[in-house]
Backbone bond lengths (Angstrom), bond angles and torsions (degrees), N, CA, C in turn:
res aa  C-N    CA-C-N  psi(-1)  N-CA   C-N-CA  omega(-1)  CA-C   N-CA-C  phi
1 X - - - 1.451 - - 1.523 109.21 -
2 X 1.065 117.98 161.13 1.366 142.09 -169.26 1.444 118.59 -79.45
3 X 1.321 147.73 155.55 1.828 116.63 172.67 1.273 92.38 -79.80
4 X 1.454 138.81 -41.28 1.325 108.74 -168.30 1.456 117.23 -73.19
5 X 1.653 128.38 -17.23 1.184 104.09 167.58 1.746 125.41 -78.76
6 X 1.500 105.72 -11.55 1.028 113.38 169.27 1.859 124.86 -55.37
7 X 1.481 96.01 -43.68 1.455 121.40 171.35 1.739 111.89 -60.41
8 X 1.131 100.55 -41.28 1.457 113.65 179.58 1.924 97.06 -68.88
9 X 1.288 110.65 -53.59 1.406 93.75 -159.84 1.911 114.18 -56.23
10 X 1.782 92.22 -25.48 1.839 101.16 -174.87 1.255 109.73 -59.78
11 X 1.363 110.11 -50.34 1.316 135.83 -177.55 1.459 112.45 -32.43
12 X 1.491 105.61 -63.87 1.479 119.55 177.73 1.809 105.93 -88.18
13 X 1.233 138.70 12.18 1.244 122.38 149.40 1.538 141.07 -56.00
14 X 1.825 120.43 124.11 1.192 122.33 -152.98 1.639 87.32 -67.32
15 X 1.824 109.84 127.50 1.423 110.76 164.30 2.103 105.65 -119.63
16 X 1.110 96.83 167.80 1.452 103.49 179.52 1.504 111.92 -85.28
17 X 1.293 116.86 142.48 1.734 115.16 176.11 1.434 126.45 -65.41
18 X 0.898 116.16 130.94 1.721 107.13 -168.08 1.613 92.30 -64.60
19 X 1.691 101.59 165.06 1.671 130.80 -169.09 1.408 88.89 -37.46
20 X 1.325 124.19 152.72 1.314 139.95 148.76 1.371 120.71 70.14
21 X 1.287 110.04 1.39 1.561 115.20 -176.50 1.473 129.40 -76.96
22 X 1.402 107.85 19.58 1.441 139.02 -147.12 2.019 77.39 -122.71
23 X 1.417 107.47 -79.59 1.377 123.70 -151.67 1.778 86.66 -52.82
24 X 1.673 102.10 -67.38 1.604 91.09 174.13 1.159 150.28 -23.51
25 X 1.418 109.51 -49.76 1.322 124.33 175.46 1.499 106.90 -78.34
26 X 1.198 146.85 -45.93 1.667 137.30 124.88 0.888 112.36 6.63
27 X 1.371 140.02 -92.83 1.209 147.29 -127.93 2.096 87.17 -98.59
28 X 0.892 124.20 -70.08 1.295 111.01 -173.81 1.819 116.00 -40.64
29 X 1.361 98.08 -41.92 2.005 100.71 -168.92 1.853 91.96 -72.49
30 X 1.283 114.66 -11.06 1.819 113.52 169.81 1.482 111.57 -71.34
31 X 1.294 119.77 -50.81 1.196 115.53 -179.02 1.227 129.90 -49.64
32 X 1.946 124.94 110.49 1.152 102.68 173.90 1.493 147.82 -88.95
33 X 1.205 139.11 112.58 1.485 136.42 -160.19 1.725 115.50 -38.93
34 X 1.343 97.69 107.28 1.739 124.63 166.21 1.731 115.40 -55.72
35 X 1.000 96.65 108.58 1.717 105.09 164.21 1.412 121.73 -68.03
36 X 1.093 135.78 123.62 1.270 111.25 161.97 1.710 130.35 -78.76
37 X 1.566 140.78 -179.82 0.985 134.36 -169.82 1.717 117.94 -59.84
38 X 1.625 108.75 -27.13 1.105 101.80 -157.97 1.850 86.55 -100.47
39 X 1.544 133.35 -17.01 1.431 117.00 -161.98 2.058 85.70 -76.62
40 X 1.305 118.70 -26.54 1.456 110.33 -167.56 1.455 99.36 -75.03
41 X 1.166 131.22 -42.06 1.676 129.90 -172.59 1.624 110.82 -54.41
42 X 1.577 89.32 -38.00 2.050 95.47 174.41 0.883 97.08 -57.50
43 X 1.380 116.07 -69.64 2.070 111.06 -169.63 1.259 112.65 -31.60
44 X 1.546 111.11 -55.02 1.621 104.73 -161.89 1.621 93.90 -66.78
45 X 0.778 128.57 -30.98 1.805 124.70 -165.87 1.368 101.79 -73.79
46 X 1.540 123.59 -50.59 1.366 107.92 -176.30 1.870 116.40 -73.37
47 X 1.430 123.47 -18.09 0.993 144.62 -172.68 1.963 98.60 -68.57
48 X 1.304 93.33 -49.50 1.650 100.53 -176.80 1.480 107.34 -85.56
49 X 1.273 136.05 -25.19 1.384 143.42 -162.55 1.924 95.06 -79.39
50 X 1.728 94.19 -65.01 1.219 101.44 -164.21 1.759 113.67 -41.03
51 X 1.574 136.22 -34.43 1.225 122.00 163.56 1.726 121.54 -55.47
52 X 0.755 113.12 -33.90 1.583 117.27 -163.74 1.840 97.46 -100.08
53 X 1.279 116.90 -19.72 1.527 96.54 157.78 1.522 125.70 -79.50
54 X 1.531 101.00 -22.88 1.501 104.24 177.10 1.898 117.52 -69.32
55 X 1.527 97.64 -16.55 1.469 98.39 -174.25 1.300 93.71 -96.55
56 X 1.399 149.52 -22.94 1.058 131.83 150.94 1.861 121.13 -38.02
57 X 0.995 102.08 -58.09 1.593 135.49 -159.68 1.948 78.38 -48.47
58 X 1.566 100.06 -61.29 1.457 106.43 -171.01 1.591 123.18 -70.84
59 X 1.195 106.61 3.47 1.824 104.82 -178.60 1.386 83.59 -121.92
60 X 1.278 138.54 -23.62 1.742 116.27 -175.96 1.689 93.79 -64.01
61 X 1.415 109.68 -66.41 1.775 112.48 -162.61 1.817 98.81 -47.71
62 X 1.465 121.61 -37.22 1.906 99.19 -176.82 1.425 84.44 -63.91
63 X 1.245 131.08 -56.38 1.469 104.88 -142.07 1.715 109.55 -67.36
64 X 1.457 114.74 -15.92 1.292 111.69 -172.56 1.767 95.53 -84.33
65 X 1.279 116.86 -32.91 1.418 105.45 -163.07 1.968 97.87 -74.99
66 X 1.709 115.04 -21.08 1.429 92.58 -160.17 1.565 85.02 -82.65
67 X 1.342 137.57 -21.66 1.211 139.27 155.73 2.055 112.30 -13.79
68 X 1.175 98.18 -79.60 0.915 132.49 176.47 1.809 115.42 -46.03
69 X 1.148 118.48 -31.44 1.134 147.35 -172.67 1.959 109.76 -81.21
70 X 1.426 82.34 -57.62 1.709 98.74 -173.47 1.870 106.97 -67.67
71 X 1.319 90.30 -27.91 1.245 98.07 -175.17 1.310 123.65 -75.10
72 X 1.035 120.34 -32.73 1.480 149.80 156.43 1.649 111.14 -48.19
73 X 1.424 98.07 -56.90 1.636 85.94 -175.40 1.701 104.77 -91.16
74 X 1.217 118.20 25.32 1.461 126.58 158.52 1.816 112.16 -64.46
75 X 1.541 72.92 -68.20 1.453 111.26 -170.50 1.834 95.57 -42.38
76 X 1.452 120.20 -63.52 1.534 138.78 -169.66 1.813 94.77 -45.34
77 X 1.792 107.23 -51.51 1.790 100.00 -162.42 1.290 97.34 -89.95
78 X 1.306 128.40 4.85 1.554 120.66 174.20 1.514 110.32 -73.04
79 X 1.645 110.46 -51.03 1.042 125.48 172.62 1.571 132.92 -65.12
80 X 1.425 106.66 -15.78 1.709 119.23 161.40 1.492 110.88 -81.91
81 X 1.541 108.82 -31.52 1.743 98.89 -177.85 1.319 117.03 -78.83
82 X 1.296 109.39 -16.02 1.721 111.52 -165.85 1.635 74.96 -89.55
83 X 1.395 138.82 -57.96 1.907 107.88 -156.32 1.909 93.64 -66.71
84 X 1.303 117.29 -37.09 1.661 99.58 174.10 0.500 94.54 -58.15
85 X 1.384 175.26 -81.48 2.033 150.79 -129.66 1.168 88.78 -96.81
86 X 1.327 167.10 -72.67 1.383 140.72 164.50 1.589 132.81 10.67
87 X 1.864 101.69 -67.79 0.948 119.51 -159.14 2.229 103.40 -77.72
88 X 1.573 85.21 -59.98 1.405 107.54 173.98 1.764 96.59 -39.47
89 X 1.432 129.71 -75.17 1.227 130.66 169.32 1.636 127.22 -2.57
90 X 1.568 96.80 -53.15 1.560 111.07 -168.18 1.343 106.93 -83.77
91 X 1.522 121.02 -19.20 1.198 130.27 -159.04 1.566 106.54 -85.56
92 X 1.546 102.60 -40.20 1.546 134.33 -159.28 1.934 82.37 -74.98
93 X 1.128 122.86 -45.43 1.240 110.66 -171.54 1.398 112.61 -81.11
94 X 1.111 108.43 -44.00 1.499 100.44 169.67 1.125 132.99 -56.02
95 X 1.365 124.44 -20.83 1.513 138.16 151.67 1.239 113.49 -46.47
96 X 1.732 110.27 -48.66 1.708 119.99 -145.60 2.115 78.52 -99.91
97 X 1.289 115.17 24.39 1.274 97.30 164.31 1.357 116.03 -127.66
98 X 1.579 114.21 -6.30 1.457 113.06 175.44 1.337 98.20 -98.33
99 X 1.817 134.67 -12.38 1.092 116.66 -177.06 2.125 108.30 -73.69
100 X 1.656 93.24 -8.75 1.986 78.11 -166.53 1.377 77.29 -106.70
101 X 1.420 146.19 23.91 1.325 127.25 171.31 1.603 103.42 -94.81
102 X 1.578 108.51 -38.64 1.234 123.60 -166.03 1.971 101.11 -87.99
103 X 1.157 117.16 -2.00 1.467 136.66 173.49 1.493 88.79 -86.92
104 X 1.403 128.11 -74.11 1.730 141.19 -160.20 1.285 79.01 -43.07
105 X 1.698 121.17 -74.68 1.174 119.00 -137.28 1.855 118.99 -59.55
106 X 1.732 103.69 -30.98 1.397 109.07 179.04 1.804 106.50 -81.03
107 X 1.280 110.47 -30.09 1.227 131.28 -167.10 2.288 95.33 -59.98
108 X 1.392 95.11 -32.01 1.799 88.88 -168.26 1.589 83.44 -119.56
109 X 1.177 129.37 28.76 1.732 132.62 147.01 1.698 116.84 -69.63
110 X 1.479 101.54 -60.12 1.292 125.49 -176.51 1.718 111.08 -86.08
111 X 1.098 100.49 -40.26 1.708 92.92 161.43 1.575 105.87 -40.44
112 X 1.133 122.54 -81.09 1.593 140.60 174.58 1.673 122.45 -19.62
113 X 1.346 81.17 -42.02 1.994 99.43 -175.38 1.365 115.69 -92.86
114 X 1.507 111.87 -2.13 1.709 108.47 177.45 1.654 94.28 -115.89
């Protein structure tokens, strides 16, 4: 064997607990852990806080989501007005193209007749 497995085997040899280490360990896992004045005042503060941050928590996200919402249906009538001026656009020309056709056409009538 090796010294360190040798070391290892001491290491892990079953030994007995020294006197009283029985009662000790008793008596300490009895004791119950003391708060002081100020760790209990946190409690009560986070105990009372924690509702009223969550209703925060819950009126920021509506207001961000109706945020979010309005914005959206911006976005939706932005995109209907531009094809109405699109559409209207194409129409307006097509008008403004039979009016100089129907202009040409009287326009080389009277040419003809004088």
């Amino acid at each position: 064997m090796t010294e360190f497995e040798q070391q290892l085997v001491r290491a892990l040899e079953r030994r007995e607990p020294p006197a009283g280490f029985t009662s000790r360990v008793l008596a300490a896992a009895s004791l119950k852990p003391t708060r002081s004045r100020w760790q209990a005042w946190r409690w009560a503060f986070v105990l009372r806080a924690a509702p009223v941050m969550t209703a925060l928590l819950v009126v920021a996200g509506g207001a961000l989501y109706q945020n979010y919402e309005r914005v959206e249906r911006g976005e939706a009538a932005k995109q209907q007005l531009l094809l109405a001026v699109k559409i209207a656009g194409a129409k307006l020309y097509d008008a403004q193209q039979r009016v100089v056709s129907i202009g040409a056409i009287r326009g080389a009538g009277t040419e003809e007749e004088q």
